[in-house]
N, C-alpha and C positions, 0 to 999 in steps of 0.2 A: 823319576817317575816309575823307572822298573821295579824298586823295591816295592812303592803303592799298590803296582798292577800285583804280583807276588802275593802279597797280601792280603788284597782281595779276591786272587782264584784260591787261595784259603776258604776263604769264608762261603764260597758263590758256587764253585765250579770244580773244586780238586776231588775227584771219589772221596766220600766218607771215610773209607781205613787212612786214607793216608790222609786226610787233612787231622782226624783223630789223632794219628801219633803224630806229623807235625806237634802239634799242640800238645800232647798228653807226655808223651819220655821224656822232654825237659822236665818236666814238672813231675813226674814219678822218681827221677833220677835225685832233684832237690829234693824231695821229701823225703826220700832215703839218704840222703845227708844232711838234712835237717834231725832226723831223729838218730841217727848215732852222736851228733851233734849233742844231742839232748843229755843221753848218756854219757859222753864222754866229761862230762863236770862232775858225777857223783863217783864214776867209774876211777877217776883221779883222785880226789880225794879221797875215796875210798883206799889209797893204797896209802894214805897213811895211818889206817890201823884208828882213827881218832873219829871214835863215834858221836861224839861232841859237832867236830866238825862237818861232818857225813848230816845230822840230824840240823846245822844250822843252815844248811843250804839248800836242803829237803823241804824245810818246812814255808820257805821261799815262792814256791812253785805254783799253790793256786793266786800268791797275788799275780806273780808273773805273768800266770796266764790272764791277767785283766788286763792287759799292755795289748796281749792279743786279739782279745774282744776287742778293744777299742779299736784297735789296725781293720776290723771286722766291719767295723761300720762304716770308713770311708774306703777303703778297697775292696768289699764284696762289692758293698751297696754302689758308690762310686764306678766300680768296672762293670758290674752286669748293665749299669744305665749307658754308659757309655757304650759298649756294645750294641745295643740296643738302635741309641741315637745314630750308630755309624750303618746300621739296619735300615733306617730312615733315612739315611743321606744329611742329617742335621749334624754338620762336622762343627759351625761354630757353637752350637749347643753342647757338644761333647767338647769341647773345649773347655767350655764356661767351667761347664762339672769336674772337669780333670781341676782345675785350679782350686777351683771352695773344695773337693776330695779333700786333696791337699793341704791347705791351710786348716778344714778341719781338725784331720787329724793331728794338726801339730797344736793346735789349741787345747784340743783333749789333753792331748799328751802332756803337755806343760804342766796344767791344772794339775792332773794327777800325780806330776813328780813332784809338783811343788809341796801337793798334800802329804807327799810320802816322806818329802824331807822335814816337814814338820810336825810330822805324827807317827813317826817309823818306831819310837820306843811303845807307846801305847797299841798300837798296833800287831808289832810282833810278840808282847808280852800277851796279846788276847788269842794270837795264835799257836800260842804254848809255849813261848822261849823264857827259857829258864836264864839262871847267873850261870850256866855252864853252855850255852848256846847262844844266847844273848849278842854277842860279841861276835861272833862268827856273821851271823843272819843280818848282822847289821853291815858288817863292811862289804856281804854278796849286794843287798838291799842298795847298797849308797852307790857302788859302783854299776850296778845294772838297770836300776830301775831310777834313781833319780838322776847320775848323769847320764845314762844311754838311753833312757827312755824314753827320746822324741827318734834317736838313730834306729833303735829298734824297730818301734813304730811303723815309722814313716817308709822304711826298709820294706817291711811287708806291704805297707802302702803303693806303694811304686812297682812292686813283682805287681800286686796283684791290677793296675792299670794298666802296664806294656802287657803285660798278658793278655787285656782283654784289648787289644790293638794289634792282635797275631806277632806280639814279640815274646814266644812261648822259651826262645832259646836263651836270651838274652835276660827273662826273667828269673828262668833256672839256672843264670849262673852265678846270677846276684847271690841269691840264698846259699847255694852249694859256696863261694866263693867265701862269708861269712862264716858258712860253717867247718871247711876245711881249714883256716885261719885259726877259728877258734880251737878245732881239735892241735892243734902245731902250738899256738903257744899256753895252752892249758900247761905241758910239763914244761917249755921254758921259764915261764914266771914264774911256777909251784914251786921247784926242786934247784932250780940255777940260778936265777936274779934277785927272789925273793928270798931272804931265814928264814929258817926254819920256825914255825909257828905261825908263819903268813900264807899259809898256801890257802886260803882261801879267800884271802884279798888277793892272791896273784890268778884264782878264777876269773874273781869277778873283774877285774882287770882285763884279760883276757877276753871277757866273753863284749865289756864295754867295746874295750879296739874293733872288735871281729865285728861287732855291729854297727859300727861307724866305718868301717872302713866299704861296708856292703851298701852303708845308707852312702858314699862318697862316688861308688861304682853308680848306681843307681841314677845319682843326678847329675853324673859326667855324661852316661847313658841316653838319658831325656837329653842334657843340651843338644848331644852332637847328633840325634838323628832326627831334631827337631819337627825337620822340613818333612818329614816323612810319614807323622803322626801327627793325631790332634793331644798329647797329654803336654800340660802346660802349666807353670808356678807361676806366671806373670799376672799378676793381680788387675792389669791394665783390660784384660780379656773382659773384665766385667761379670758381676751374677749371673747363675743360671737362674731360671727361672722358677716359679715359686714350685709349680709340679715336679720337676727336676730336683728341686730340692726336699722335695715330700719324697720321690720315687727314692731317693739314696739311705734316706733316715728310714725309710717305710720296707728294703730290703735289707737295710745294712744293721737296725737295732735288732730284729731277728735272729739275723746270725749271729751278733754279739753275744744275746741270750741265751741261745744256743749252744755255741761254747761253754758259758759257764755253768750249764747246767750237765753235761757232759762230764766238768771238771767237778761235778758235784757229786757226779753217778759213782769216781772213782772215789772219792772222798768217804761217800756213806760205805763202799765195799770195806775199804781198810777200817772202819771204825769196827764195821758189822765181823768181821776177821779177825782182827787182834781181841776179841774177846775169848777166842779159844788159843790163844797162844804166842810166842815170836815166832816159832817155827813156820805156822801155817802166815800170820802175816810177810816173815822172808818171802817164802814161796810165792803166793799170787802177787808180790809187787815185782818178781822177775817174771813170769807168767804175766801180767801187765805190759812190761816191757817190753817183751819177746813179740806177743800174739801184733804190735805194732804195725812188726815190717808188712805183713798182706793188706792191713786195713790202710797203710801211708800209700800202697801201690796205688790203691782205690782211691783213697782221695787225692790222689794225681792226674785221675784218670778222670775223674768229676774236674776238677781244675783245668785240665784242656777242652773238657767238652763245653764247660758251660759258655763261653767267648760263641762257638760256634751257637750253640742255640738259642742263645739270646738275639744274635742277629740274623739267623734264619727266621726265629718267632716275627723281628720288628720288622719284617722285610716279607712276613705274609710267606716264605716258602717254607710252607709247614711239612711238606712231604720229606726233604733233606733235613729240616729240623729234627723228625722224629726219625728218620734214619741214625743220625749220631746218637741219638740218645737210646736206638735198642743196641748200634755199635759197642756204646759205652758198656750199657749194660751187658751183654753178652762178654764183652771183654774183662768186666771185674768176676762177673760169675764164673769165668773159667778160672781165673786167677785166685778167686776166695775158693775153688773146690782143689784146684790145685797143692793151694797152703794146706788143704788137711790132710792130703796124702803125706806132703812130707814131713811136717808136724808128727803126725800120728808113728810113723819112723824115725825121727830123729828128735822125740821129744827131752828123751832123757841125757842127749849128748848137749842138747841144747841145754839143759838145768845143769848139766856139768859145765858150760861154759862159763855161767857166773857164779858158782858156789861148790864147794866142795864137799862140803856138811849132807851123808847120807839120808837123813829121816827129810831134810829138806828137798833134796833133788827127786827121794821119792812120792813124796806128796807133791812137788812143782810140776812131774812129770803127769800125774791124775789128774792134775788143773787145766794143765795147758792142752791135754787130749782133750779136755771136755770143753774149755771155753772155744778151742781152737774151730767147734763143727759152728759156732754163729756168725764166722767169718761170710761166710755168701748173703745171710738176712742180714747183718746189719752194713754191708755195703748193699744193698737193698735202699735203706730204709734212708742211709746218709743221701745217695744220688740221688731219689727221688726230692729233696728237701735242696739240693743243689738244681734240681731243675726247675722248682718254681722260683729259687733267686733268678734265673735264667730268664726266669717268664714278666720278672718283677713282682710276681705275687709272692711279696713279704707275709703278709697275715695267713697265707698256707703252710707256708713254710715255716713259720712261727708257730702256727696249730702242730704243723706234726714234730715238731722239735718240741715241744711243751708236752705233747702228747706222749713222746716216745721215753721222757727222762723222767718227768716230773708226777705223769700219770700210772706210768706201769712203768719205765724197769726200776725206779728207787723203791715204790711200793713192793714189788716184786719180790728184791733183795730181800725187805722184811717177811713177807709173807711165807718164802720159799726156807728164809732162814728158818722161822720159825716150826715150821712144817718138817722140815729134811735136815738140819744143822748143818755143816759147813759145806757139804754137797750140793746143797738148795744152792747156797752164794752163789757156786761156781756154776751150777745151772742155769741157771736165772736169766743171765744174758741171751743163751740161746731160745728159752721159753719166752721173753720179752721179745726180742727182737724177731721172732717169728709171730709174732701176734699183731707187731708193728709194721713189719709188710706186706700185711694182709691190707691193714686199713691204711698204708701209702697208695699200694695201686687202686684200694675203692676211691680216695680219694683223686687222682690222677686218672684217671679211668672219666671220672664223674666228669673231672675239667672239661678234659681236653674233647670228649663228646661233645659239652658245650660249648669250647669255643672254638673248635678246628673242623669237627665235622660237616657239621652243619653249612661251611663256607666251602670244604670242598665238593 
C-alpha cells in the first residue's frame, strides 16, 4: 500500500517541479534514446557504402510510423482516460479501459500486419521501390512491421498506460531498454552473424528482437506489480463503458491523425527540397534529424505532464493542474531557447558529425541556424494539443493538429517556397509555427475561461 500512497502524493500533493521531473526525465531520457535509436538503422547501413540499401529502409519509414499512430490511439487515448478515471476514484473503470486499451490495439495491429503481408509488394512498389530496392524494403518490411508489429505496438501501448499510473520510471526504461538492444545488436547481426549482403535483414532482425523483448519487459512489468495499479489484460474485468470507450477513440484518433500528418509535413519538405538538388536534400534531412534532440526533450516533457493534468483536471483541482502546465511550459521554453544558443555555435560541427562533403555541411549549417529559432513555437504549439488530450477534449486537439499541419505549415512550405526558393523551406516552420501559437493560446485561453474560471 506504500507504493499506492507514493503514487498518489505524485499526483495530489508533491510540489509541482518535483512531481514534474518525477514524471517528465524518465520520459525525456527515453526519447533521447528513442531517437538515436531511430538513427542508428540508417547510420549502420549507412556504412556499407550501398545506397540501394540506405534507400530500401529509408523509404520504409512513413509506413512505420502508422504502427505508431495506431499505438496512438489506444495509449494516448487509453492513458489520458485512465488518468483521468483514477482523478475520479473510478479504479474499476480504469480497469475496464486498461484491458479493451489493450486488446485494441493488438486487434489493430494484427489487421495491419496481416494487410501488410499480403500487399507489401504493391505497396512498396507505390512507394517507389524499384528492382534495385525492392528486396532490401521488403526483408526491413517482413521483419518489422509484419512480425514485430503487434511487439512494437503494444510496446508503446503499455509505456504509455504505466505512465499515466505514475510508473514514469519503469515506462522509460521499457523504451530506453528496446532501444539500447537495438543499437547493440544492429552491428552484431549486420557485420558478424549475418553475409555479407544481408545486412539489412540483420536490422530488421534486430530492430524485431529489441521490440519484443521491450514488449516482454512491459508485461513481466504489468504482472508483477499488478497489485498496485489498475492496468490489466484480463478480459474477465469486463467492457468499459460505452463513454469510456467514445472518450479513448474521441482522444486517441486525433493523436493518430496527428502524427501522420506531421509525418506528412516532413514528406512535402523533402519533395519540396529535392527539386533544387541532392546536395540541399542531404542537408535538411541531417538538419531534420539533428533539430530532433530539443523538440524529443519537449515531448518528454509533455509526456510527464499530461498523467498529472489529466488527473488534477478529473479531480476539479484546477489550481495544481494549471500550475504543472505553466511548469511544463516554462520548462520547454527554457530548453527550446537554450538549444538556439548552442545550435547557433556548434551548428557546423554538428553538420560535420554526419557528413564530410563541404557545399553540404555549409548549407546544412544555414538550415539548421534557421530552423533551429522555431524550436520554442513549435513546443508551444505540440503541449498545448497535449493538454487538451489531458483534458480529453479530442476534437481540440484534433482542430489544432489539423490546423497547424494541414492548414498552414504544408501550405506554407508552398507559398514561402514559391515566394523565397529554398530559404522560404527552411523558414517556413518558424513563420508557421509562430502563427500557430498565437491561435493555440486564443484557443486554450478561450477554454479554460470557460470551463475553470468561472467555478473557481
Amino acid at each position: 500500500m506504500k507504493k499506492e500512497t507514493d503514487k498518489k502524493e505524485i499526483f495530489e500533493s508533491l510540489p509541482v517541479p518535483d512531481a514534474v521531473r518525477i514524471m517528465a526525465v524518465p520520459m525525456i531520457i527515453s526519447q533521447l534514446i528513442v531517437l538515436i535509436y531511430n538513427m542508428a538503422d540508417t547510420f549502420y547501413v549507412g556504412r556499407t557504402n550501398d545506397p540501394y540499401m540506405v534507400a530500401g529502409i529509408s523509404m520504409i519509414l512513413p509506413v512505420f510510423n502508422i504502427t505508431i499512430s495506431l499505438a496512438g490511439i489506444s495509449g494516448v487515448g487509453g492513458g489520458t482516460l485512465i488518468s483521468r478515471l483514477l482523478g475520479r476514484s473510478e479504479e474499476k473503470e480504469a480497469k475496464r479501459v486498461s484491458v479493451f486499451s489493450i486488446g485494441l490495439s493488438i486487434a489493430l495491429t494484427a489487421c495491419f500486419s496481416v494487410a501488410m503481408a499480403f500487399f507489401m509488394d504493391p505497396l512498396l512498389q507505390a512507394m517507389g521501390a524499384g528492382e534495385n530496392t525492392i528486396a532490401y524494403a521488403r526483408q526491413y518490411t517482413f521483419c518489422v512491421l509484419v512480425i514485430g508489429g503487434i511487439p512494437t505496438v503494444l510496446s508503446n501501448v503499455l509505456s504509455n498506460l504505466i505512465r499515466c499510473v505514475g510508473y514514469s520510471q519503469k515506462a522509460s526504461f521499457g523504451i530506453a531498454l528496446g532501444g539500447m538492444l537495438n543499437i547493440l545488436l544492429d552491428p552484431l547481426l549486420m557485420f558478424v552473424i549475418l553475409p555479407h549482403g544481408m545486412e539489412v535483414l540483420g536490422v530488421g532482425i534486430a530492430t524485431c528482437i529489441s521490440n519484443c523483448v521491450a514488449c516482454l519487459y512491459f508485461l513481466v512489468t504489468v504482472y508483477r506489480t499488478r497489485e498496485n495499479h489498475v492496468i490489466s489484460m484480463d478480459p474477465r474485468e469486463g467492457m468499459p463503458s460505452r463513454e469510456s470507450v467514445w472518450s479513448v477513440l474521441q482522444v486517441g484518433i486525433p493523436s493518430s491523425i496527428t502524427t501522420l500528418l506531421f509525418d506528412l509535413d516532413y514528406v512535402v519538405l523533402d519533395r519540396l527540397m529535392v527539386t533544387y538538388g541532392d546536395i540541399p536534400l542531404a542537408a535538411i534531412g541531417i538538419v531534420l534529424k539533428s533539430e530532433r534532440f530539443p523538440l524529443n526533450v519537449g515531448i518528454g516533457i509533455c509526456q510527464g505532464m499530461v498523467p498529472l493534468v489529466a488527473y488534477n483536471f478529473a479531480s476539479h483541482h484546477y489550481e495544481r493542474m494549471k500550475d504543472v502546465i505553466r511548469y511544463a511550459r516554462r520548462t520547454g521554453l527554457f530548453i527550446g531557447m537554450a538549444s538556439i544558443l548552442v545550435y547557433e555555435v556548434f551548428a557546423v560541427f554538428l553538420m560535420r558529425f554526419f557528413i564530410a562533403n563541404a557545399d553540404t555541411v555549409a548549407l546544412g549549417t544555414n538550415f539548421i541556424r534557421i530552423r533551429i529559432l522555431a524550436t520554442p513555437m513549435m513546443f508551444l504549439c505540440f503541449s498545448m494539443v497535449h493538454v487538451f488530450n489531458a483534458f480529453g477534449e479530442g476534437g481540440r486537439a484534433l482542430f489544432l493538429g489539423v490546423t497547424r499541419w494541414a492548414v498552414i505549415n504544408i501550405p506554407m512550405l508552398f507559398i514561402l517556397n514559391a515566394l523565397f526558393g529554398i530559404y522560404g523551406l527552411v523558414w517556413s516552420q518558424l513563420v508557421s509555427d509562430s502563427v500557430m501559437a498565437a491561435i493555440s493560446f486564443f484557443v486554450y485561453r478561450r477554454y479554460t475561461r470557460k470551463a475553470f474560471e468561472p467555478a473557481g
